[in-house]
N, C-alpha and C positions, 0 to 999 in steps of 0.2 A: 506295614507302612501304608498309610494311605496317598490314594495316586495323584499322583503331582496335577496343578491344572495345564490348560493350554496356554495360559500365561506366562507362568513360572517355566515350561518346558520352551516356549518357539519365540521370546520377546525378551526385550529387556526395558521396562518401560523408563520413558524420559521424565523426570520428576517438572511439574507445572503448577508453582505453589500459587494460589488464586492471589488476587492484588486487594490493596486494603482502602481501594478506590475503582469499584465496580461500575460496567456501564449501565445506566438505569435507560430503560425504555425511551423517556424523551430525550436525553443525552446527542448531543452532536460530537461527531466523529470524523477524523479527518486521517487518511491512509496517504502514504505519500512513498514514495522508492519503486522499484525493480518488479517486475509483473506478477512476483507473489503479492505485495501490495494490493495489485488488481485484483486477483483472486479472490482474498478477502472481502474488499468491498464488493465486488458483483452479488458474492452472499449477503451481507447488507442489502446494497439496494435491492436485492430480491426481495429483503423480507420488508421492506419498505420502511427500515432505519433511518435516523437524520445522519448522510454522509458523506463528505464531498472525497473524492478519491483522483489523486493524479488531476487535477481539472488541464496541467499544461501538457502532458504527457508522461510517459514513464521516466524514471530517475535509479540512477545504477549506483552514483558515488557520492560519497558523502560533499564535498564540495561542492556538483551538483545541488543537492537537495539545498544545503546551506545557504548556496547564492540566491536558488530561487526563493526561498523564505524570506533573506534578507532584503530582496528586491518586490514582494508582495506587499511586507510591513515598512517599509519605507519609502514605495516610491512615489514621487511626485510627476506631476501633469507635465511639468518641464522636460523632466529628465526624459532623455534618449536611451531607445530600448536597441540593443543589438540584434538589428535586422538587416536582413541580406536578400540578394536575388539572384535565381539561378531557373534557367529554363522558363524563362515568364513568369513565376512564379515566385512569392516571396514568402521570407522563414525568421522567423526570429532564434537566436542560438539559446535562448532562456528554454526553451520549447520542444517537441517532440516532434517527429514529421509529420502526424494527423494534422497539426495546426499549418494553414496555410493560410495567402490570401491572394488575390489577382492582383491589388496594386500596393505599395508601403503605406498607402493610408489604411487599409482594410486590415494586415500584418498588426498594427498598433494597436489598430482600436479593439483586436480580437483580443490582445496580447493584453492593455491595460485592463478589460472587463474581467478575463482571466484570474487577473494580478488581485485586481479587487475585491473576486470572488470568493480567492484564497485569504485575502486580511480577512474581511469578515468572518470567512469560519475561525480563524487562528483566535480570533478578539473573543470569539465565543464559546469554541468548542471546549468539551470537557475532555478529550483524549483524543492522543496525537500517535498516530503510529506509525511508527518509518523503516523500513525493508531497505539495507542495505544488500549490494548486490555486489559489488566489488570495491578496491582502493584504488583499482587504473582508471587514469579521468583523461582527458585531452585540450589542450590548450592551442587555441589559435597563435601562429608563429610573428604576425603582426604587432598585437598586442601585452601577449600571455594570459587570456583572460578564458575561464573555464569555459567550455563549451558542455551545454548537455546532452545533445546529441550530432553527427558529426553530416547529418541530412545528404548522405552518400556524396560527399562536397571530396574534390581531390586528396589523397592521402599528405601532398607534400605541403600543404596550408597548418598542418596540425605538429602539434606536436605530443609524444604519449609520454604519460608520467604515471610510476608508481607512487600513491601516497604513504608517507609512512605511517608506523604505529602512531609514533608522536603529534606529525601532520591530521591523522586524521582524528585523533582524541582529543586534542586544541579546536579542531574545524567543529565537531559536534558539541563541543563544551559553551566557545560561543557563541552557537546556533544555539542552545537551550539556554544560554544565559539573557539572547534578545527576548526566544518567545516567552520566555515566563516576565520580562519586563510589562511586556504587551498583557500577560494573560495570567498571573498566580495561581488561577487555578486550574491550570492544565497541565495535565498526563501526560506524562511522554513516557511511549514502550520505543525502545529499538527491537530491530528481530534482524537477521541476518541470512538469505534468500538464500534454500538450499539448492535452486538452482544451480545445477556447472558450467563456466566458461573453457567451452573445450576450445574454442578459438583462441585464448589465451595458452592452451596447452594445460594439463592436469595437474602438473606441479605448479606450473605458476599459477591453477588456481586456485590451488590449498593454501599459496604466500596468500593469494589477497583473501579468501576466506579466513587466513590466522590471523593477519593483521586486523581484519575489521573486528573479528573476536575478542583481539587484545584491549581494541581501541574502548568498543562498548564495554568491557569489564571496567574500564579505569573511569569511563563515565558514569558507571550504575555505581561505582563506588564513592566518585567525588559529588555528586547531584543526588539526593536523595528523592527528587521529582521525575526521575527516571529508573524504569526498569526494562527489563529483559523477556522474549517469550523468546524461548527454544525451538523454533521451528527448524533451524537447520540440522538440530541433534535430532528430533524427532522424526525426519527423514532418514537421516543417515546412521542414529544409532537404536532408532526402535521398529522402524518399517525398511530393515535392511537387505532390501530384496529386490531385485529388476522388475518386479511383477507390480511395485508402486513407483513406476516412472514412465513415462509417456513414451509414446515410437521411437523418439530420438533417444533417447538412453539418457537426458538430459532435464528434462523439464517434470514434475511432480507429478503422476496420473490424476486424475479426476478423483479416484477412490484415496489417494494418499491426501489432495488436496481436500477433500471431502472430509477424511479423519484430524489432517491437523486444523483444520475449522471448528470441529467438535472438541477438539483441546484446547481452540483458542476459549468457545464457548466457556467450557468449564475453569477457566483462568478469569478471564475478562470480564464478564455476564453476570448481571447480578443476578440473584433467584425469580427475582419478580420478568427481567429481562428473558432470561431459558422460558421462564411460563410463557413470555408473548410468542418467543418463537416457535414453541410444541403447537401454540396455538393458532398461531400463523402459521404452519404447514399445512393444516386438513385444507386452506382456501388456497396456498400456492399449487399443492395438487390437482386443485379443480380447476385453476386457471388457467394453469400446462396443460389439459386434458384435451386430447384430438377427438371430436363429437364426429362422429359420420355423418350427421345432420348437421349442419353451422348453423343453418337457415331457419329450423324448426322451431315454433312457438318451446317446445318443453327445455329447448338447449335454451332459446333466449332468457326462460323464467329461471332457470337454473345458474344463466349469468348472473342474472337479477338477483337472485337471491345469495350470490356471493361477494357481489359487491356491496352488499346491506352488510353482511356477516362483517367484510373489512372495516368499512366505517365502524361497524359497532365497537372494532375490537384496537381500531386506531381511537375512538373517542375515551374507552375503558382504561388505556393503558396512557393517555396522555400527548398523542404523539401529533405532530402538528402536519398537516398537510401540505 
C-alpha cells in the first residue's frame, strides 16, 4: 500500500466551494461584524484592496449590524442619532468605543460622516461580508433599543437578550432584503467568527454559535444573493489544535488567521485577483523590511524603486487610488 499523505493522516479538510461571483482586483469590498471581520480586512488593506471595514467600530450581533446598515442607507440630516455622555466625553450607541468626541456636536458630525461613509460603499460595492459573532445583543432598559456596544456604561441601564433562531434569520433576511434594494448587485457572504465567548460560559457559547448557524443556513437557503464561507468550521474542525489559537485559548493565532485568509483567497479571489496578490507580496515584503541604514541614499533608491513597482502594478491591475 502506498503511504498515506500528511493530509489524509493529521487533517480533515473543510470543503470551500469557490463563489460564482469572484472578487476582481478593482472590486470594492466592505467587511463589517466581530474582529475576525477585522482580520480579514487588515489583509486587504495591506495589499491595498478597495475596502472599507468596520468604519463605526466592531459588531458582534446580527441586530447590531442590521441597525447600523439600516441607519447608514436611510438616514437623514434631521434625524437624531443616539448619543450620550459619560465622563466629558461623548458616544453614540450606534458605535464602538474608538469613536468619541469632546462635545455632542463633534459625536454627530463624526457619526454622520461615518454613516455616509458606509452608504457610499453599500451603493457601490460588489461584496459584502459580515462575521457574525454571537445572538446575545443588549438593549437599553429606557427605550428597548439595540445598543452596539455597551461603552463600559452601568450594567443595570441594559438589558441582555438572547436572539432567537427565528429573530435572528427574519433580522438578516431583512437586512439583505434593504441592501439589495439599494444595490442588485451585491454579494453578500455571511461567515460566523470562530472566536469563543468564554464570558458567556462555553455552552452558552455553542447556543449562540448553533443559533447563528441555524439562522445563516435558512438565509443561504431563502436568498440566493447570499452565501456562506466556513471560517468557524475551519478552525474548529480542520486546524483542531490549541497550537492555532492565541495566548488566550480564545482568539485565532496569526498562523490559523493567516491560513483561513488563504481559504478565504481561494474561495473569494478571482484568478486575475490571487495574480495581484502573489504580486503584491514581493513589494509588501520590501516595505515591512527593517534597513539598518533608514537614512542611506541606497535604502532611499530602493524605496523609490518600490513605490514605482506599486504604482506600476496598481495601474496594470486597475485599481484606483
Amino acid at each position: 500500500k502506498s503511504a498515506m499523505s500528511d493530509t489524509t493522516l493529521f487533517r480533515t479538510p473543510v470543503e470551500t466551494p469557490r463563489t460564482c461571483h469572484p472578487i476582481q482586483p478593482q472590486e470594492g469590498c466592505i467587511l463589517l461584524g466581530s474582529c475576525f471581520a477585522q482580520e480579514m480586512g487588515n489583509y486587504m488593506n495591506a495589499y491595498e484592496m478597495d475596502v472599507l471595514c468596520n468604519p463605526t467600530g466592531t459588531l458582534y450581533n446580527p441586530a447590531s449590524i442590521s441597525l447600523l446598515i439600516h441607519h447608514a442607507l436611510r438616514h437623514t440630516e434631521e434625524e437624531d442619532l443616539p448619543v450620550f455622555t459619560n465622563n466629558d466625553k461623548w458616544y453614540c450607541w450606534l458605535a464602538g468605543t474608538q469613536l468619541s468626541g469632546n462635545s455632542k456636536e463633534e459625536i454627530i458630525v463624526m457619526m454622520k460622516e461615518k454613516l455616509s461613509l458606509l452608504k457610499a460603499a453599500l451603493e457601490h460595492a460588489s461584496h459584502l461580508f459580515i462575521t457574525l459573532g454571537t445572538n446575545i445583543c443588549y438593549r437599553l432598559k429606557e427605550d428597548n433599543s439595540v445598543v452596539t456596544n455597551c461603552h463600559k456604561m452601568p450594567a443595570n441601564i441594559f438589558t441582555e437578550s438572547a436572539l432567537s433562531v427565528e429573530e435572528c434569520t427574519d433580522t438578516l433576511l431583512t437586512m439583505t432584503d434593504e441592501l439589495l434594494s439599494w444595490n442588485p448587485h451585491l454579494g453578500i457572504t455571511l461567515t460566523v467568527s470562530p472566536y469563543r465567548y468564554a464570558k458567556y460560559g462555553f455552552h452558552k457559547n455553542q447556543i449562540a454559535k448553533a443559533t447563528l448557524l441555524l439562522a445563516v443556513e435558512e438565509v443561504c437557503h431563502t436568498r440566493s444573493e447570499v452565501s456562506y464561507f466556513p471560517a468557524y468550521e475551519i478552525l474548529l474542525d480542520e486546524l483542531r489544535d490549541y497550537r492555532f489559537y492565541a495566548e488566550d485559548m480564545l482568539h485565532p493565532s496569526p498562523t490559523a488567521v493567516a491560513y483561513i485568509w488563504q481559504r478565504f483567497c481561494q474561495s473569494y479571489m478571482s484568478e486575475q485577483t490571487r495574480q495581484y496578490l502573489k504580486e503584491y507580496e514581493q513589494i509588501l515584503k520590501g516595505l515591512t523590511h527593517r534597513p539598518s541604514h533608514p537614512d542611506s541614499p541606497q535604502h532611499k533608491a530602493f524605496i523609490a524603486n518600490l513605490e514605482t513597482k506599486r504604482e506600476e502594478l496598481r495601474r496594470k491591475y486597475g485599481l484606483q487610488k
